[in-house]
KEKE-3310 file (N, C-alpha, C; in steps of 0.2 Angstrom, whole numbers, plus 5000, padded with zeros to 4 digits):
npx = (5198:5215:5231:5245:5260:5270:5282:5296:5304:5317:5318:5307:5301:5293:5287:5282:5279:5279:5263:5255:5255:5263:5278:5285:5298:5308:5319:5331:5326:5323:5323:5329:5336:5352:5347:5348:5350:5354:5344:5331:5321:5311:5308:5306:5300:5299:5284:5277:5264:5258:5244:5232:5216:5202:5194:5177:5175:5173:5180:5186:5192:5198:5213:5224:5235:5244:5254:5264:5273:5279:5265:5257:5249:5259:5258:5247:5240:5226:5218:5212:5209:5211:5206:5206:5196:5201:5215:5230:5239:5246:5249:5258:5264:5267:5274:5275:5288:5290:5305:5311:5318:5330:5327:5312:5296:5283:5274:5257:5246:5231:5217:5200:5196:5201:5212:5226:5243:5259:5277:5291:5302:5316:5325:5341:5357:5365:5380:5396:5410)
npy = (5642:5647:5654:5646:5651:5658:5658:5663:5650:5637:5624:5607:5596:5581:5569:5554:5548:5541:5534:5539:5552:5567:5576:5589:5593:5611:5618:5631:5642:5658:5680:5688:5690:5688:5699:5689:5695:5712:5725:5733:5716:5702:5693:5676:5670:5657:5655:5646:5644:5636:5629:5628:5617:5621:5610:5606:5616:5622:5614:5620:5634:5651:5655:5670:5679:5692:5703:5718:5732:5745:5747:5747:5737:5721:5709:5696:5681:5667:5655:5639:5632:5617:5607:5593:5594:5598:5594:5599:5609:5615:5626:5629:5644:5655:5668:5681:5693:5709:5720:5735:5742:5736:5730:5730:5720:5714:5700:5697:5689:5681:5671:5666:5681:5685:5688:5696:5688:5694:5694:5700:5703:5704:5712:5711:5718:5711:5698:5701:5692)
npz = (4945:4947:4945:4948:4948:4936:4922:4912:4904:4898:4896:4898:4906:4909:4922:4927:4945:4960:4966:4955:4953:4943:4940:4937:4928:4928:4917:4914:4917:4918:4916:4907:4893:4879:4867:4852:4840:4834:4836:4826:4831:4834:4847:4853:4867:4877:4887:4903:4912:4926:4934:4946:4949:4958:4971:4965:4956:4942:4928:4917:4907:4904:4900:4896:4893:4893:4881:4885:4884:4892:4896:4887:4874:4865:4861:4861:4871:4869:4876:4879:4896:4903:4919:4929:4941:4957:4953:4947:4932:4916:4907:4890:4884:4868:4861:4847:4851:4846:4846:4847:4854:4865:4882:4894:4893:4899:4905:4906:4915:4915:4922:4917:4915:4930:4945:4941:4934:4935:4925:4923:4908:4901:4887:4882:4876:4862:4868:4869:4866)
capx = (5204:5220:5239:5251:5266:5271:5289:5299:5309:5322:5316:5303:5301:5285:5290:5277:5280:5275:5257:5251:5258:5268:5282:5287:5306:5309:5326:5333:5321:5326:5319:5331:5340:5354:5348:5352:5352:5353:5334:5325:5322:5307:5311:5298:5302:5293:5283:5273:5259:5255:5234:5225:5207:5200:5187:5168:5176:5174:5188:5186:5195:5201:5219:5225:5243:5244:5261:5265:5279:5274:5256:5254:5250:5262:5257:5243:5239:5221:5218:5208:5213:5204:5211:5200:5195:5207:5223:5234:5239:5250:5249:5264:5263:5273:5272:5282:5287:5292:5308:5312:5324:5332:5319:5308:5293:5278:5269:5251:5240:5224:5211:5193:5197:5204:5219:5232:5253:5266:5281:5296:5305:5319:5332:5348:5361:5370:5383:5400:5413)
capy = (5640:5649:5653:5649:5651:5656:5659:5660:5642:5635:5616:5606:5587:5578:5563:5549:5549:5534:5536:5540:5559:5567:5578:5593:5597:5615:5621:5638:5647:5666:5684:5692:5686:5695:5697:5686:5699:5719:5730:5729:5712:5698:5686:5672:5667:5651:5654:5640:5644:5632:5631:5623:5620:5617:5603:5609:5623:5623:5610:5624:5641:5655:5660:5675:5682:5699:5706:5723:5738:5754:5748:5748:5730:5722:5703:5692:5674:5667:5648:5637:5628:5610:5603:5590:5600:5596:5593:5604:5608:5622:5628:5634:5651:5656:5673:5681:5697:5711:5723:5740:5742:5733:5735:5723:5717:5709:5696:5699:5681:5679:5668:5670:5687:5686:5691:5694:5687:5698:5691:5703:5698:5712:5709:5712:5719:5705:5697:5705:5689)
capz = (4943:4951:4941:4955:4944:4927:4922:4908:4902:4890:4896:4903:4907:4914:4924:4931:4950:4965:4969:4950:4952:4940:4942:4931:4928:4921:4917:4911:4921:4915:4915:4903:4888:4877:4860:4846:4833:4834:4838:4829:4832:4837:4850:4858:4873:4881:4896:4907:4918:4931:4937:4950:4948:4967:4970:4966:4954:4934:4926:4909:4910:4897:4902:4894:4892:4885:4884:4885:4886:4895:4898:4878:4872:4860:4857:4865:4867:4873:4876:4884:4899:4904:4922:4931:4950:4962:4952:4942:4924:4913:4897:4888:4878:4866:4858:4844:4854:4844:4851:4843:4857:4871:4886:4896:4894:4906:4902:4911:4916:4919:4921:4916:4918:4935:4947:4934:4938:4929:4924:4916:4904:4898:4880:4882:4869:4860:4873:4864:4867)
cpx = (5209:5226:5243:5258:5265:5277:5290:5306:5312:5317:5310:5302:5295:5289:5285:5279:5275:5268:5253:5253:5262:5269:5284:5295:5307:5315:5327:5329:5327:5322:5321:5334:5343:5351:5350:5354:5352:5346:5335:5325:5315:5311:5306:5299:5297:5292:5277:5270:5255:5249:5234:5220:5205:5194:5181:5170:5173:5180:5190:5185:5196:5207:5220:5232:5242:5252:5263:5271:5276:5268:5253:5255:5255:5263:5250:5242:5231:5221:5213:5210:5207:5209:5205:5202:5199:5213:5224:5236:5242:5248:5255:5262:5269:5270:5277:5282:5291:5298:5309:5318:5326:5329:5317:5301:5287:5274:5264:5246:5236:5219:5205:5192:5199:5210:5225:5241:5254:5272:5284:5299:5311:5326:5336:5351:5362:5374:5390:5405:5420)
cpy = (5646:5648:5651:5648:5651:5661:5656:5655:5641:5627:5612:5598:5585:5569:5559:5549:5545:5539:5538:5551:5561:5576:5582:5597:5603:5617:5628:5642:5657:5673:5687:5686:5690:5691:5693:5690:5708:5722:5730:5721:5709:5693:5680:5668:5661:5654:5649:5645:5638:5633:5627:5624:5615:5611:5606:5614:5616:5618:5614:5631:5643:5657:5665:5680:5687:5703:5712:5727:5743:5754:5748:5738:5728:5714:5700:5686:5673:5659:5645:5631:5620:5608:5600:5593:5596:5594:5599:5602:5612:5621:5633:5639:5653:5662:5676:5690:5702:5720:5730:5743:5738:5737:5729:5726:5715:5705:5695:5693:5682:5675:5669:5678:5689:5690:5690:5693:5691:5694:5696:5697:5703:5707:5713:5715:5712:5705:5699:5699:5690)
cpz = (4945:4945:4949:4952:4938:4927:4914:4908:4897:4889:4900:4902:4912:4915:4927:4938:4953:4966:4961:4949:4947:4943:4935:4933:4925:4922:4914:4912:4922:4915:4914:4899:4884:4872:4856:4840:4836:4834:4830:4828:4835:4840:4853:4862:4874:4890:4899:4913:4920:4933:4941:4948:4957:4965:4968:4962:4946:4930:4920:4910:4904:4900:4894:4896:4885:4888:4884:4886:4889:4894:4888:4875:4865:4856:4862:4864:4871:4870:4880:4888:4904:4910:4926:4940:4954:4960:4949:4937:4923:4907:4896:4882:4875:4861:4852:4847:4850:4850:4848:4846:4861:4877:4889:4893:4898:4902:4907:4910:4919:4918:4920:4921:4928:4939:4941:4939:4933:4930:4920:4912:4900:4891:4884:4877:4870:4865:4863:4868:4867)
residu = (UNK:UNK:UNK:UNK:UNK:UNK:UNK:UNK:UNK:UNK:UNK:UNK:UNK:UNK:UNK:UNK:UNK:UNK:UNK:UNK:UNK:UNK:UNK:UNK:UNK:UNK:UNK:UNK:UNK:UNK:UNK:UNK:UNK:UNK:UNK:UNK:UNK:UNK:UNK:UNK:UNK:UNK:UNK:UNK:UNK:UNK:UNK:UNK:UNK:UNK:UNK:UNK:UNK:UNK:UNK:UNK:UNK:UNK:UNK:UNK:UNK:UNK:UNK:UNK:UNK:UNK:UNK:UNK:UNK:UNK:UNK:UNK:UNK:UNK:UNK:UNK:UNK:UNK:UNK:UNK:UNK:UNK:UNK:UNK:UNK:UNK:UNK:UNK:UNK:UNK:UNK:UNK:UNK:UNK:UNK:UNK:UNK:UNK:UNK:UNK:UNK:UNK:UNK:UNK:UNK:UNK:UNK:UNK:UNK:UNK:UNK:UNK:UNK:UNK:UNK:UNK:UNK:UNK:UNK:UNK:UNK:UNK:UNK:UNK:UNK:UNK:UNK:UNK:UNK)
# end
């Protein structure tokens, strides 16, 4: 099994599509956010990671999203991922990510200990209106 994308989202819509397909809509696709409150602060972002499982592979994976600051871990998620061999499937993670300052982030995936994707993910000050 393979990530071929994972991003953080506000939204996501699954649609049926001709032929028995379905169709994934994601909106608010983001890799900062300002603050909602002042540091320190937790925020939990949504992120979606997309999988293929090829034909003749394992349909039963362990993804693994550890999120860290400067190489120092600072939440983790671990799951289990089921997609029948030759289609695709996502699992969303959601973390409570603790802030002490304004700063990014990586969220580091991987499957059955495999090639890892990073995705930042950096806070913002409060937006001052």
């Amino acid at each position: 099994m393979e990530i071929l994308a994972a991003l953080f989202f506000e939204g996501l819509d699954l649609q049926a599509a001709p032929g028995g397909a379905t169709r994934i809509d994601l909106t608010g696709i983001h890799f900062s956010l300002a603050s909602p409150s002042p540091v320190p602060t937790e925020v939990a972002p949504h992120l979606v990671v997309i999988v293929h499982c090829p034909e003749g592979a394992s349909g039963s994976a362990a993804l693994e999203v550890v999120f860290t600051r400067e190489g120092e871990q600072v939440a983790r998620n671990v799951q289990p991922v089921v997609v029948e061999p030759g289609r695709f499937g996502y699992r969303l993670v959601r973390a409570q990510v603790p802030f002490d300052d304004y700063g990014t982030i990586e969220a580091r995936c991987r499957i059955d200990q495999g090639p890892i994707t990073t995705v930042p993910f950096t806070l913002l000050p409060p937006a001052t209106d």
